[in-house]
Phi, psi and omega in degrees: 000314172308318155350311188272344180298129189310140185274350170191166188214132151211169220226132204221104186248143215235147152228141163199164202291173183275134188035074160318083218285139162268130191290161167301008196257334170137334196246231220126068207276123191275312244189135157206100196266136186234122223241154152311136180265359172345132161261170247222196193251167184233115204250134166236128186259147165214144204236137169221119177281143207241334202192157158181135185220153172193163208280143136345119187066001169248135194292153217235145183282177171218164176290354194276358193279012213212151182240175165216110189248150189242128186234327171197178199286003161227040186228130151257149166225165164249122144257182187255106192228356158271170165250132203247133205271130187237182010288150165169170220239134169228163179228095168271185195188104179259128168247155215216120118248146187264156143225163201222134155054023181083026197213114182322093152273351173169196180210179177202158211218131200223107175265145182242130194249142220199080189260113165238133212275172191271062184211116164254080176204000000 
């Protein structure tokens, strides 16, 4: 069972103003995790919203406010692809596994802390 426990964790905070315009290509690259190119291995991402708080009349983000895009074959990025109205706090959560030759080797765990001010300025 300890096996399957993520081998790192790191903890990464983001801030940006409230209702960030999203440019005309659809994103806002957030985030970018990166796996061993070992041969192989095999890398699998999974993006999970974990937490989002807000004052009482401000809309709460959803994970659908957020992309998890595969940019090459040990790589992810998280955009940004709504624009999110603050003050407000998101807790996302990228977990990374590896398997080597179809066999779990281990995971990495990436916490994204998401402060967005009630200010667009």
């Amino acid at each position: 069972e300890c096996l399957q426990l993520p081998t790192s964790y790191s903890f990464n905070f983001i801030t940006f103003v409230s209702n960030l315009a999203i440019p005309s290509m659809g994103y806002i690259d957030l985030f970018t995790m990166r796996g061993p190119l070992w041969s192989g291995t095999n890398v699998r991402f999974k993006l999970e919203m974990l937490d989002s708080r807000a004052p009482v009349g401000i809309s709460k983000a959803s994970k659908d406010f957020f992309q998890l895009r595969r940019t090459a074959i040990n790589q992810a990025i998280i955009s940004l692809v709504n624009s999110i109205q603050g003050p407000q706090e998101i807790e996302l959560q990228l977990t990374m596994e590896l398997f080597h030759s179809g066999i779990f080797g281990g995971a990495a765990v990436a916490k994204l802390y998401i402060f967005v001010s009630q200010y667009e300025f």
